[in-house]
Structure formats: C-alpha cells, structure tokens
C-alpha positions as a printed Julia matrix, in Angstrom:
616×3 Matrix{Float64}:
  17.88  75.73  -17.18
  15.13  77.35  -18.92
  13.1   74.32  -18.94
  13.74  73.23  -15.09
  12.52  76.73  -14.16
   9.69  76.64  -15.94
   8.52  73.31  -14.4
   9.47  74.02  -10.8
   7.34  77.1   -11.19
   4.63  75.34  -13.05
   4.21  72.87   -9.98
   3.86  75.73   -7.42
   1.84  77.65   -9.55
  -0.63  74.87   -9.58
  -0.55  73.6    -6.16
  -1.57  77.34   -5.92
  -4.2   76.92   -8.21
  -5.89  74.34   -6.71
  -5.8   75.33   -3.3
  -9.31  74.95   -1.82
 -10.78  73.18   -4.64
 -13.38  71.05   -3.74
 -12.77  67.14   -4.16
 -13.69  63.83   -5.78
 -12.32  60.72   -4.97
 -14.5   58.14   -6.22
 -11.77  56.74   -8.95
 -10.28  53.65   -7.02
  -7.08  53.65   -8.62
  -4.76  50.95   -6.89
  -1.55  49.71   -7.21
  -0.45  46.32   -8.5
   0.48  43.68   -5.8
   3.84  42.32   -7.09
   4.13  38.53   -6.53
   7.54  37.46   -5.85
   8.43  34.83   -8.25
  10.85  33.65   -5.64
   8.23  30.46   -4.48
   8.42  28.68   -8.16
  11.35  26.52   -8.39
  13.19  25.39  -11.02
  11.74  22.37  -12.66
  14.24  20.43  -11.73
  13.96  21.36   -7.72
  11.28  20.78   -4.86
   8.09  22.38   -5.17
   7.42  25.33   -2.6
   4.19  25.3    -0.54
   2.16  27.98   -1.57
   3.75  27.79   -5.84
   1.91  26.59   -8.77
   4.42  24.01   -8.5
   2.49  22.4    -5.34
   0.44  20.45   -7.82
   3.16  18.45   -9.24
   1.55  18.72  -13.33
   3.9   16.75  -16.06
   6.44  18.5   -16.97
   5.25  20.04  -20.49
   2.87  21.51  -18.18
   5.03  23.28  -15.63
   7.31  24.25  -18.22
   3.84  26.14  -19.79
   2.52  27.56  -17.0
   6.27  29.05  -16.06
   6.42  30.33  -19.15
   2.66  32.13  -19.15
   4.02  33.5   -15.55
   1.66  30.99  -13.25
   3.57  31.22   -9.96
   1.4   32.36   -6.92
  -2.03  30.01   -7.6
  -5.39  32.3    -6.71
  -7.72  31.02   -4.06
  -9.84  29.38   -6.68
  -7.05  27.46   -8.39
  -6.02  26.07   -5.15
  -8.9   24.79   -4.14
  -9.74  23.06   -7.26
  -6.69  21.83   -9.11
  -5.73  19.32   -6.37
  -9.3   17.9    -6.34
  -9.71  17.34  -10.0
  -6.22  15.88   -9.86
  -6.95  13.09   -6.81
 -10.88  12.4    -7.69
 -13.79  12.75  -10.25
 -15.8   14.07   -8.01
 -18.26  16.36   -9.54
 -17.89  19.83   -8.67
 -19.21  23.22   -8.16
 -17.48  26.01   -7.66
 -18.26  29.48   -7.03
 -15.86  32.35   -8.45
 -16.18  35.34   -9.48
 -14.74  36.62  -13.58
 -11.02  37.61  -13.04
 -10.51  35.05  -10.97
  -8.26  32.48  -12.84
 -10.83  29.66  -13.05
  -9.85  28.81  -16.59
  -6.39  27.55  -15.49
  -8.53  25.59  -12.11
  -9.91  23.19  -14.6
  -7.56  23.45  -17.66
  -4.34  22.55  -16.2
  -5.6   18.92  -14.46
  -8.03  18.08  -17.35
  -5.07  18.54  -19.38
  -3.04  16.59  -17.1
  -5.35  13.92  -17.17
  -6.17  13.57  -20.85
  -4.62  10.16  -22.16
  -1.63  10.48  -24.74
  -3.44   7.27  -26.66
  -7.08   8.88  -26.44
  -8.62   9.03  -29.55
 -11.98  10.49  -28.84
 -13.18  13.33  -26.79
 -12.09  13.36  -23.77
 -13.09  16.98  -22.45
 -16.42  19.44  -22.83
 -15.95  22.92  -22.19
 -19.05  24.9   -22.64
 -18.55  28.52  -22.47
 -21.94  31.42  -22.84
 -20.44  33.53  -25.65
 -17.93  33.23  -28.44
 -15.78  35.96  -27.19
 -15.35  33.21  -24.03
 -15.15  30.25  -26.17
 -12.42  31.89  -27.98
 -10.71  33.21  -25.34
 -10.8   30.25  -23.72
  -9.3   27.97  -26.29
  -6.35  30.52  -26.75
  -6.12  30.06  -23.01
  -5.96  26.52  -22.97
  -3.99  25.89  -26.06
  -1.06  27.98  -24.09
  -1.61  25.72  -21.28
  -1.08  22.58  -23.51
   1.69  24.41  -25.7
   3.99  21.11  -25.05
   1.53  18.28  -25.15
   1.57  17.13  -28.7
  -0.8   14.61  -28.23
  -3.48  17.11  -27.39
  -5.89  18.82  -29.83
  -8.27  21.67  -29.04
 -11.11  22.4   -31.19
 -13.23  25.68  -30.52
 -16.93  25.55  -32.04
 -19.01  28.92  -31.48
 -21.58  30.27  -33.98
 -21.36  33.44  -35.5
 -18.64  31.5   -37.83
 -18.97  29.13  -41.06
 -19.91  26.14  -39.71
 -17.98  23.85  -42.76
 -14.28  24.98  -41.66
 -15.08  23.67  -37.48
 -16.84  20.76  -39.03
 -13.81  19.84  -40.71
 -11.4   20.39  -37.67
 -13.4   18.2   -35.28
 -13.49  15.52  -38.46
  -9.25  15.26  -37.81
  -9.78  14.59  -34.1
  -9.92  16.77  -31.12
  -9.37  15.69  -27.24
 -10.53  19.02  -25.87
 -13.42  20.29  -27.14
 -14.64  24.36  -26.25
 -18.08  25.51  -27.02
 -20.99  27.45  -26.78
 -24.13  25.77  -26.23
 -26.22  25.74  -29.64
 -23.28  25.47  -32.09
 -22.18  22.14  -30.21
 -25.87  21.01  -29.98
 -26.1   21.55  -33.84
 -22.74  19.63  -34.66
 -23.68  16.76  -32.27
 -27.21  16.57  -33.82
 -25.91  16.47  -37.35
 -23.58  13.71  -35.82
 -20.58  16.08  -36.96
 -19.59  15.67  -32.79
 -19.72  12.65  -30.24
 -19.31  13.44  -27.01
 -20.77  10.61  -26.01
 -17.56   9.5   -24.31
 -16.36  12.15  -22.51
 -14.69  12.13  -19.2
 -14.96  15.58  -18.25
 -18.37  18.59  -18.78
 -17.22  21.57  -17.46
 -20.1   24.57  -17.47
 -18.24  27.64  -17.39
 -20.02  30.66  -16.31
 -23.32  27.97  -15.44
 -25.25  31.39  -14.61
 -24.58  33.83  -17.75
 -25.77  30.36  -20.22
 -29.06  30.31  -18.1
 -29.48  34.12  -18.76
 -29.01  34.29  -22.09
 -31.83  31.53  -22.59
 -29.67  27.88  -23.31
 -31.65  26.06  -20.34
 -32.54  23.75  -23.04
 -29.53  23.52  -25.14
 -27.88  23.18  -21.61
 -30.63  20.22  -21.28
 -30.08  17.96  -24.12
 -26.35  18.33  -24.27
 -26.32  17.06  -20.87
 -28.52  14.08  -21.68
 -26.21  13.29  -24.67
 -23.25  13.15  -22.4
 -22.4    9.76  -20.89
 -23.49   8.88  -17.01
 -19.98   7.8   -16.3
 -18.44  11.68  -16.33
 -17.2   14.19  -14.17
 -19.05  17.34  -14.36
 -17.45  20.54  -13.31
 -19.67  23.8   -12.52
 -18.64  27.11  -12.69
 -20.88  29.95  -11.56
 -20.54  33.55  -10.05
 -23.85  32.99   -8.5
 -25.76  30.26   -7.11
 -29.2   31.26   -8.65
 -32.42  28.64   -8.51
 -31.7   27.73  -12.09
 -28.27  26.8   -11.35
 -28.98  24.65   -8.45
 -31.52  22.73  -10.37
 -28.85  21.93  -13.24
 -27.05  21.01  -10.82
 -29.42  18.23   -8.58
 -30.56  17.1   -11.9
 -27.28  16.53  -13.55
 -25.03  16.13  -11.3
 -23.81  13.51   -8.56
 -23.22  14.42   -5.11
 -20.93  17.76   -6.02
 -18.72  18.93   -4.02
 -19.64  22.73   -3.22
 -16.26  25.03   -3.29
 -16.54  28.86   -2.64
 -13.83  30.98   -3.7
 -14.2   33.96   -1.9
 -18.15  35.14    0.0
 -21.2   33.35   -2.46
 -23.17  36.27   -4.38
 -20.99  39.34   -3.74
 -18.36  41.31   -5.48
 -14.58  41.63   -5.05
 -13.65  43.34   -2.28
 -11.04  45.32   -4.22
 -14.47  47.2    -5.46
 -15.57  50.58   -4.88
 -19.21  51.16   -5.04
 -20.48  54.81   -5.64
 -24.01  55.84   -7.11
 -25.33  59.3    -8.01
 -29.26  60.03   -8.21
 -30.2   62.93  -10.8
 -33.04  63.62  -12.78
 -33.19  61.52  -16.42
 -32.22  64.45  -18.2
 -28.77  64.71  -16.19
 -27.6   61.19  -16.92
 -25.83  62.21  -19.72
 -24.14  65.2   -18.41
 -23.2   63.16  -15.65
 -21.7   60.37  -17.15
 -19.19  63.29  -19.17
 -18.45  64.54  -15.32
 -17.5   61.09  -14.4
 -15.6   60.74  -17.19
 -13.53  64.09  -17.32
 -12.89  64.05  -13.92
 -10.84  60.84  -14.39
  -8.31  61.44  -17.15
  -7.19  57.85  -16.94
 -10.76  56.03  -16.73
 -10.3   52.99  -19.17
 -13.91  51.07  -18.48
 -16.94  49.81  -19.93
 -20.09  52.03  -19.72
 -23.12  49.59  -19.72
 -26.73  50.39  -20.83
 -29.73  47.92  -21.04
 -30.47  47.54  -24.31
 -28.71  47.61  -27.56
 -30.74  51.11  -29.01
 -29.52  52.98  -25.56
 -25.99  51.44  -26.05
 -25.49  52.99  -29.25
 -27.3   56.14  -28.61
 -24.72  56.35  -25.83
 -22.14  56.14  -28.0
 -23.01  58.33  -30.83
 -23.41  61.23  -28.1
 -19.96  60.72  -26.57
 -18.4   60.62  -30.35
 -19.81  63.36  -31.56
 -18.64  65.29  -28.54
 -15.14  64.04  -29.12
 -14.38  61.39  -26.8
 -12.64  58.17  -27.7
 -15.24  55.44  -27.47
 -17.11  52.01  -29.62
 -20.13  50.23  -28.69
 -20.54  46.63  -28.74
 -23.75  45.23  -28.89
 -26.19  42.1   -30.8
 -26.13  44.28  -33.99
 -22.73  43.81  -34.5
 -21.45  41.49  -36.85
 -18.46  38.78  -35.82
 -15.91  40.87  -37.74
 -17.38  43.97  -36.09
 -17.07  42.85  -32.68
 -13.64  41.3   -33.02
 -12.65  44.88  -34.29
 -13.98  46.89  -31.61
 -12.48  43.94  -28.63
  -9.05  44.71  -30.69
  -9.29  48.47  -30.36
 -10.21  48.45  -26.75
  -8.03  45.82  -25.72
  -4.72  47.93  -26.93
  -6.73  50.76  -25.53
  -7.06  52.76  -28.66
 -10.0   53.62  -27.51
 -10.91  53.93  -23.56
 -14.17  53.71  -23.23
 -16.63  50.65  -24.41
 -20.37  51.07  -24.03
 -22.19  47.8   -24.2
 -24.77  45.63  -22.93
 -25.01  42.64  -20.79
 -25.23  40.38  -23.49
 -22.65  41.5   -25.81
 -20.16  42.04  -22.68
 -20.66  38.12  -21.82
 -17.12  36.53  -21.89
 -15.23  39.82  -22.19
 -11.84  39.29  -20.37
  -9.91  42.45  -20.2
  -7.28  43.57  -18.46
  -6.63  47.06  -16.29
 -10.28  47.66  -16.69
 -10.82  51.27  -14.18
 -14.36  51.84  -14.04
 -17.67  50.21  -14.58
 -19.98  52.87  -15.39
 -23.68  51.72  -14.9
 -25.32  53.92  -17.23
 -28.78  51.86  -16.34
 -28.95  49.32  -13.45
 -29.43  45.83  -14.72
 -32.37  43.94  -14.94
 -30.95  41.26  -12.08
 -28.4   40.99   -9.44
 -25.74  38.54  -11.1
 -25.63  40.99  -13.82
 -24.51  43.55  -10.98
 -21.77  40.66  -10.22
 -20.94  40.14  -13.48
 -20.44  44.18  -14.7
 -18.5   45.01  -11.69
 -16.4   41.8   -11.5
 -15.04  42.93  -14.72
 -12.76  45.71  -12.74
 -10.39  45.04   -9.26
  -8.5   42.34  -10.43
  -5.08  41.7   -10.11
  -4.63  42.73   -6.84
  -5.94  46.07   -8.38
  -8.76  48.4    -6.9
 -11.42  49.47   -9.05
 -14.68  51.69   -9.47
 -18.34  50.74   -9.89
 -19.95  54.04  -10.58
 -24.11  53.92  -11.05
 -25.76  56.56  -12.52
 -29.99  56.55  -11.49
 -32.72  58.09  -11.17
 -34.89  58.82   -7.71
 -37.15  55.77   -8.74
 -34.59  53.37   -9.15
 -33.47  53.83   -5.18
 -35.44  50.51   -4.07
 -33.84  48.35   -7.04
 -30.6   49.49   -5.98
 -31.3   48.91   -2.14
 -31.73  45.16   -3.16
 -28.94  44.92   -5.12
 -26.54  46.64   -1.82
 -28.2   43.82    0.63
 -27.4   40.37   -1.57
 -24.28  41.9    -2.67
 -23.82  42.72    1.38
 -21.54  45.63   -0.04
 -22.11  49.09    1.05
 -22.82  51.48   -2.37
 -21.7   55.08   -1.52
 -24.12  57.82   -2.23
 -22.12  60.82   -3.95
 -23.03  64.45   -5.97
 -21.92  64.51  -10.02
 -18.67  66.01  -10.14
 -18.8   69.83   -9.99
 -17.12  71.64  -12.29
 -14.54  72.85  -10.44
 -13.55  69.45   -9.19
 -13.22  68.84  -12.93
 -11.04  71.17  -13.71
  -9.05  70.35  -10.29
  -8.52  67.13  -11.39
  -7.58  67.78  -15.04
  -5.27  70.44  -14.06
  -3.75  68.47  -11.51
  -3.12  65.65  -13.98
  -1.3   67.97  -16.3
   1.35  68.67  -13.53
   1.95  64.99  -12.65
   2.44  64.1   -16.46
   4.83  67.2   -16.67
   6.3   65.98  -13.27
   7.16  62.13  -14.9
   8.27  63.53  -17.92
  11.32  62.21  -19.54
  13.0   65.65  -20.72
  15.25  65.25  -23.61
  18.01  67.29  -22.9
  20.2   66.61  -26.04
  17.19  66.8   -28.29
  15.52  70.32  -27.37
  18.8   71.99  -26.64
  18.99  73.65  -29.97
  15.57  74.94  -30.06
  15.26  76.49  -26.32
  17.12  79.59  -27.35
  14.77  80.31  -29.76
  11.91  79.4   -27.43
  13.37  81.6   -24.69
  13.63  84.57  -26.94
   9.81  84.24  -27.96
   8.53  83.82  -24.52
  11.24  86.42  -23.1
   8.1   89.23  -22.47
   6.23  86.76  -20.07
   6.84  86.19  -16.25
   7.08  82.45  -15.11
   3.25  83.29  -13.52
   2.03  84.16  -17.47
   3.86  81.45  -18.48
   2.1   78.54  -16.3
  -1.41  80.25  -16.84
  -0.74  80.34  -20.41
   0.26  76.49  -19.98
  -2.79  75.52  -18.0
  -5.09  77.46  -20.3
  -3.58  75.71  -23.34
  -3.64  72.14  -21.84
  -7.27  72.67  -19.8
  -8.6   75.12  -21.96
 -11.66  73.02  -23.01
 -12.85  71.97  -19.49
 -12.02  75.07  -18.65
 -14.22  76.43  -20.69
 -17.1   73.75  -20.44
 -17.1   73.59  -16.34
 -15.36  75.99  -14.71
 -18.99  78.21  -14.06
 -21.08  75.42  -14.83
 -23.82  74.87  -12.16
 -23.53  72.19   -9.89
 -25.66  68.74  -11.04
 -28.19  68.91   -8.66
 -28.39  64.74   -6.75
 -32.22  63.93   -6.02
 -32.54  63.19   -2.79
 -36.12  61.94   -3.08
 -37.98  60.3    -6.32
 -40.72  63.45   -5.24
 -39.99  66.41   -7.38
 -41.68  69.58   -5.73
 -42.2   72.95   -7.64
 -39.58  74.68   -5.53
 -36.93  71.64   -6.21
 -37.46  71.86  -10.25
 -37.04  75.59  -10.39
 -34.31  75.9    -8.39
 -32.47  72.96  -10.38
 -33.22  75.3   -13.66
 -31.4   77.96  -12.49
 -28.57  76.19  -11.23
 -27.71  74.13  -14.58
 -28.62  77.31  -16.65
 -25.74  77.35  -18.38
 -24.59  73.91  -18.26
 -25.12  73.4   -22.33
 -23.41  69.77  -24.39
 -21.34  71.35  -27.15
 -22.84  69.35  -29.76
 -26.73  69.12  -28.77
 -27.79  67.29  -31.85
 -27.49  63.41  -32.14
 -29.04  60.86  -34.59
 -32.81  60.85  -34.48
 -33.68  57.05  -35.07
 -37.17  56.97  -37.63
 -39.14  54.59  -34.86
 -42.43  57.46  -35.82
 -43.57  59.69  -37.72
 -43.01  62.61  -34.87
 -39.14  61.17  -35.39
 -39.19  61.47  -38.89
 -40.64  65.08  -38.83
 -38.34  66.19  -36.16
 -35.17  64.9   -37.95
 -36.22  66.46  -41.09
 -36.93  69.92  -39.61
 -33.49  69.54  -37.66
 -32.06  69.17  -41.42
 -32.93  71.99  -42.65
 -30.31  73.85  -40.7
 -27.87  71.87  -41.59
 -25.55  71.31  -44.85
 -23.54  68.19  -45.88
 -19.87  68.33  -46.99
 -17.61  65.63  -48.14
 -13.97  65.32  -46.78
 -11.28  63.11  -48.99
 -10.28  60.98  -46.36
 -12.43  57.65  -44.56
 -11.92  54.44  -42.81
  -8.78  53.33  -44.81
  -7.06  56.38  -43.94
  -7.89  55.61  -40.35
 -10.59  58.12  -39.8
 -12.92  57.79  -37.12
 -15.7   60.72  -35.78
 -13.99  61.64  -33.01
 -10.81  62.41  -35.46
 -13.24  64.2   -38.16
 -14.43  66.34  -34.72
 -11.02  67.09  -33.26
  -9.97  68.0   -37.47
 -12.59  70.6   -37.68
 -12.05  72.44  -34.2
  -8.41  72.54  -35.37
  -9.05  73.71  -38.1
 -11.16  76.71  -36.85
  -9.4   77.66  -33.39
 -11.22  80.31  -32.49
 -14.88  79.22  -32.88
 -14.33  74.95  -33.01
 -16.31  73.97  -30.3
 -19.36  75.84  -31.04
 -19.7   74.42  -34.71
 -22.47  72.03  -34.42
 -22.03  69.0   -36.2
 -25.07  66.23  -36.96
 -24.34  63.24  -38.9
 -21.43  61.81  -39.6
 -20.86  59.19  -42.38
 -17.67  57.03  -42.95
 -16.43  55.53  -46.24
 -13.81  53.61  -47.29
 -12.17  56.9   -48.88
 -14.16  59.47  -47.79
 -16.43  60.91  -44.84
 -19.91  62.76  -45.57
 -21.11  65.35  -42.25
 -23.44  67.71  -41.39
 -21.89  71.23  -40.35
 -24.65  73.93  -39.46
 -25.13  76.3   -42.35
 -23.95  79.54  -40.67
 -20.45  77.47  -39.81
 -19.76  75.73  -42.95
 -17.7   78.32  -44.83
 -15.02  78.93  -42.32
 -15.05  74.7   -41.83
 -14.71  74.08  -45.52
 -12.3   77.06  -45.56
 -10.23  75.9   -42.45
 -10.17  71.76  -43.55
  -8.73  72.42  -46.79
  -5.42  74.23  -44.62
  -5.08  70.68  -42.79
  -3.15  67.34  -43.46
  -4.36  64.26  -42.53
  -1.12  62.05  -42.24
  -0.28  62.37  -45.85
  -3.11  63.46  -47.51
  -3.62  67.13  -48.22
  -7.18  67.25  -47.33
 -10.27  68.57  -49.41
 -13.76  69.5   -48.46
 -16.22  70.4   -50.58
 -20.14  71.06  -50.08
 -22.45  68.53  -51.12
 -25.82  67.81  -51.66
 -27.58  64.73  -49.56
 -30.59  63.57  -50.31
C-alpha cells in the first residue's frame, strides 16, 4: 500500500513539477507498423496478392524467407523480384539503405542459380566489408535450404590465404568489395569470367570512396553476355556514366522520390557559434533519454575527439573510424548493435555498409562534404515503418551548404534553439515517471523489506518523498542545467559587438564538468600546452582493466561514487586501459579523497586498489 501511494503521489507531484515547462519535441519517436502475417499462406496453399508468396520462389526458398519473417514485400522488392525472375534485363534501381534491396536481388538470383553450375554464377559487389559481410550472412539465410549453393565473401582487411582457399572449393555466389576481388581475379585466384549476374550494390558509396577504377576493370573482366543489376541511393553523374558505359538498355526503377530521404524523417538544425557545438550536442543528447544514434563528424581526428569528450564526461559511447583495426571495428559494431553502448560517433567512410536496427537519431555533428552523404546518414534512421530524427548541428556560415542540401533533398529542415535547460530537466524528469509508471512491481519480493523502509522514511510527507526521488534520479541534470543560460541560435553568420557580449553573459555559467580532453602533439604550441596542463595533474593506477570489463565511462561513474559529495567536480585527464589495470589523471588537490574513496569500492568481484603513480 505503501508503495502504490508513493507512486500515485509521485505522478501528481510531477505533472506538478513540470507544469509550464517549456518544450522540445524534435525526437521523432514512432511506433512500429505491425504487418499482419495473415497474407502469407501456408506453403502448401495459394499465394495472396500483396505476400512474399506472389513471386512463386522454389520451395527451399519460401520455406527461408517464412522462416526470416518475409511476409509483406517493400516497394523495392516488388518492383524488382518479378523482373529479375521473367527477364535479364539489366537494371537500375533507386532505393534508399533500410529498404530491403538485399532480398530484391538475392531471392531470384538465388532462384535462378543452376543446381549443376559449377562456376560462378553471381557477382555481388558491395563498398565496405561491414556490407560485404552483412550481406553474405544475409544471403546465406536466404539460401539456408539450397544445398547446391555456395557463398563465398572476399573483403580486405582479412588474410587473404583462408578466402583464397574457399573460392579454390567452388562458390556460385560470390560477395565482394571492389579491390579484394580485383586482386583475387588478377592473381587468377577468381574467374568471373562466366557470370550471369553483376549486381553493384550501393553503385554511389563505391564511387565515393574512390573504386571508379576497380569498378572499371572488374567490369571489363566480366563477360558481355550478363545481367547487370544497379543499386544506388542517388543517381549522381558518375553513376549514370557506369551505367551507359556498362550497361545495356536498363530498365530505370525508383523505389520511392529519386535523391531524397524517407519520409518517416524528421529534419531539425540548430545554428550556434563553434564553441557551442559541443554543449549542444550534450543538450540534444540529455534531452532524449532514449536517443540510440550515430553522431557523425567529417574526419576521423574530429570523430575521436568527439568521443573522448563525451567519455570522459560519462556518457556511453565508441567511435568508429579508418584507424580502427578489423577486430576493432567488429568490436565496437557488436557493442552498439546489442546497444551496450548508445551512441556511435563515426565518419562517412567507416559508417559505409552499417545496417542497424532501431537507430533514433542521426546527429550531424558537421554537415557532409556532399548531398548523398546527407542521404546516406539520415537513411540510416525511419525504417521499419518507424519515425526518426536528423538533428544538424552548424554554424552561421554553413547556412548556404545546408540550403542546398534542403532543395535536392526537396525536404523541409526545421530551424530550432539548443535545448534549454529546463526543457532538459523536463524531459528527464518526465522520463523518470513513465519508467516508474511501466514498472513491474514485485509484490512478493519487496514485501518483507517495506516495513523497514516505511519506518525509515516515516518523518517525510509524500511531497519530501517525491522531491527527494526526483533529486536522487535527476540530480545531475539538475545540477548541470537547471540555471544554465540558454544556448544562444545565430541567426546571422554576422557577429556584432552587442550579439557576443550578450551571449557571454547568458552562458556564464554554463561550464562541461570535465573541461580537459586529450591534447593531440600535431605542434609544438600542443606539446607545450599539454605539458603545462600536466603539471596539475597526478597519475594513479586502479587494479582493474579491459578483462574485467572496464571502460572510461565505468572508471568515471567509479570515482564520483566513490566520492558523493564532490564527484562531479574532480577533474579527470587521461585515461589509460590495460588488460589488468587502468592508469588516470585525477587533479592533484582531488586525488586523496579519490584514492581514499576507490579503495571502499568493488568492482564485480574485485576489491579494488588505487595507488599513486608516477608517469613519465
């Protein structure tokens, strides 16, 4: 009874909170369109107009794509399927990512591979590895039942000897990125000179990334006598020469409006000063407790950088970028795919091919270079019958690039302020009372303990109570927004006198928690400056590291635990992981009560121990 009380009250209490707070609504959170699997019949019945059964695939196919939940096709599979079933006409089709064009050409090149064919009868080339290998996983579902099928991925980044040896036992589907498959077929470790099928997926992202010449010579290897199938999300000039040189009288299909987005999309932009970007992208980020997205930055320095800031001020994030070994990457796609971390910051490049699910925001940290990287970012989100947010964070100069990109996208982009920092708080608080509205309460299990419970909470009235709550839940935005100034939007790339003073006063105040990040030695100046930064800072040495499943934002979240009342204004610098240890910088006049307070903690079942020492 105690416990219902308590969270009626905490719901009116809130309601009364927030009254009047002011709001933010660019999250485009949507719900999931259910698709009744009514329309796919048995196997053994009459294909439905509208099903995946419509196309009337052998059976080890149907019984696949059943299986893998194909029931409804998209617009794209529609259109294509029954044309690579009844012709080999070549094709080009325009789709955006998300859109289920994998399955358009998979299942009827499948369907059409021989059982007796010996050699290869498919070509998939894909921009990335990530797509190469996602892909073939793709594929191989698709063909789960055809025994008589092989599927060989070849992507580089991997030892060359073990995919050498594959395609040596025979493959009929072969998937791969542009220069590995130029290498093998130039060491004569791959013929494809008898294929029946060259399918280009993602045509425009393999012209970006530079393989107009790989693309060249593998298509000159390939036999006359072939179907070629284009994918693209865009129709750029380099495209539609591949296409008039290589192919034969394609068939053009459009799935969905040629150069522009998803309409399940959201477009918002913010224009601040350089220096706000940052603080900004936090805003963004706080004020949408369940923002799982990708925050993309133009090159691979910024990407990091990006990512070292938002660690070191605690929030769950990995970058993914060209630096990054295989083994690196495949880590970081794992962690963000089961959404142990929430937040991915990464550049074009290294974000080619990435295929994941549920994504809520795209975050433009910097605009991109060209327009189908626009389309490509943003397609990433609003799938699945889901909405989703495109969020762009510029400055006053970058207005004009940002006009183009709004006319050949022929979307409207929504100008909006930074969160304040009262909507912040609005929103966090608010999310606290739906998650203790959904909650499952476990009657049998607390019943024992709520006497107790009542009896130490017996001085406090139900108000005290939910403002105690609140505090303890939303303490830390609390803290960090609820008088920050507001971020102030430039509404013109011309910064008067008047403008920049009055924007001082209003973020006076407005302060990171950790200020200090990683100085990278591109200078002398850097140098200088990161060694006069060290001075103020000592190292210490905590018994725990990567195989214990640390990570920075865990050694960060340790330490303000460890010292309640003053946590969040220890400044921390570097931070250093080893296999069975961690090495950080804690600010001299804070390192005492942190050694003090880590050696009280646990971490999982280690007794922890931290120690000063000296780094040279």
């Amino acid at each position: 009874m105690f416990k219902d009380l308590f969270i009626i009250k905490l719901g009116v209490a809130i309601r009364y909170l927030i009254l009047g707070f002011s709001s933010y609504n660019p999250t485009g959170y949507g719900k999931i369109l259910k698709t009744s699997n009514d329309t796919h019949d048995s196997l053994s019945g009459s294909p439905q107009p509208g099903s995946f059964a419509q196309f009337l695939l052998k059976e080890q196919l149907q019984r696949a794509a059943a299986e893998l939940g194909f029931t409804v096709p998209t617009e794209i599979q529609k259109k294509v399927i029954p044309r690579i079933l009844q012709d080999t006409r070549d094709i080009i089709a325009l789709a955006q990512t998300g859109t289920g064009k994998t399955a358009s050409f998979g299942f009827p090149i499948l369907e059409k591979t021989p059982a007796a064919a010996k050699s290869v009868f498919g070509l998939i080339l894909c921009p990335t590895r990530e797509l190469c290998i996602q892909s073939a996983g793709e594929i191989e579902k698709y063909a789960k039942y055809l025994n008589h099928v092989k599927i060989v991925p070849v992507y580089g980044g991997a030892a060359i000897q073990p995919q050498i040896d594959l395609l040596s036992r025979g493959a009929q589907i072969i998937i791969a990125t542009p220069g590995r498959i130029l290498d093998f077929i130039r060491r004569s470790a791959a013929d494809i000179s008898r294929i029946a099928y060259l399918v280009l997926d993602e045509a425009d992202s393999m012209l970006n990334l530079g393989f107009k010449e790989e693309l060249d010579a593998i298509l000159a290897a390939a036999p006359a006598e072939r179907t070629t199938i284009l994918i693209s999300a865009t129709m750029s000039a380099e495209v539609r020469r591949i296409a008039e040189k290589y192919m034969r009288n394609p068939l053009e299909i459009i799935a969905g409006v040629k150069n522009t987005g998803t309409a399940l999309i959201n477009h918002f932009f913010c224009a601040v000063q350089a220096k706000d970007k940052y603080p900004v992208l936090r805003r963004i980020i706080d004020a949408n407790p369940e923002l799982y997205g990708i925050i993309f930055c133009r090159t691979r320095l910024g990407t990091q950088d990006v990512a070292d800031r938002m660690m070191k001020d605690g929030y769950s994030i990995e970058s993914l970028h060209g630096d990054l070994s295989q083994a690196a990457r495949e880590l970081v796609m794992k962690k963000f795919r089961n959404k142990t971390v929430r937040l991915l910051a990464a550049t074009d490049v290294a974000a080619r091919g990435l295929d994941v699910h549920d994504l809520t925001h795209i975050i433009n940290y910097d605009l991109p270079e060209e327009i189908e990287l626009y389309n490509h970012r943003t397609g990433r989100t609003g799938r699945a019958g889901k909405t989703g947010v495109s969020f762009s964070i510029i400055t006053g100069r970058e207005r004009k690039r940002l006009d183009i990109i709004r006319r050949a996208i022929k979307r409207d982009i929504i100008e909006t302020d930074a969160p304040s920092g009262t909507t912040v708080c609005a929103h966090r608080i608010l999310h606290t009372a739906e998650k203790i509205k959904n909650i499952s309460v476990q009657e049998d299990d607390i019943a024992s303990f709520l006497p107790a419970v009542e009896e130490t909470l017996a001085e406090y009235s139900r108000e005290e109570l939910i403002k105690r709550f609140i505090s303890l839940e939303c303490g830390e935005y609390l803290n960090n927004y609820l008088n920050a100034g507001d971020i102030i939007s430039v509404k013109n790339p011309v910064y008067s006198e008047k403008y920049t003073s009055e924007h001082n006063r209003q973020k006076k105040g407005l302060r990171d928690n950790t200020q200090f990040r990683k100085i990278r030695h591109s200078s002398k100046d850097d140098t200088n400056a990161y060694k006069e930064r060290d001075k103020n800072f000592v190292w210490i040495t905590v018994n725990v590291g990567k195989k214990q499943g640390m990570l920075p934002p865990v050694i960060i979240n340790l330490i303000r635990k460890s010292v309640p009342a003053a946590g969040h204004r220890i400044k921390i610098g570097k931070i250093i992981l080893h296999t069975a240890k961690t090495e950080l910088q804690i600010e001299k006049n804070s390192a005492a009560e942190v050694l003090t307070g880590l050696r009280k903690q646990i971490f999982g079942k280690t007794v922890i121990s931290a120690d000063m020492t000296k780094k040279v």
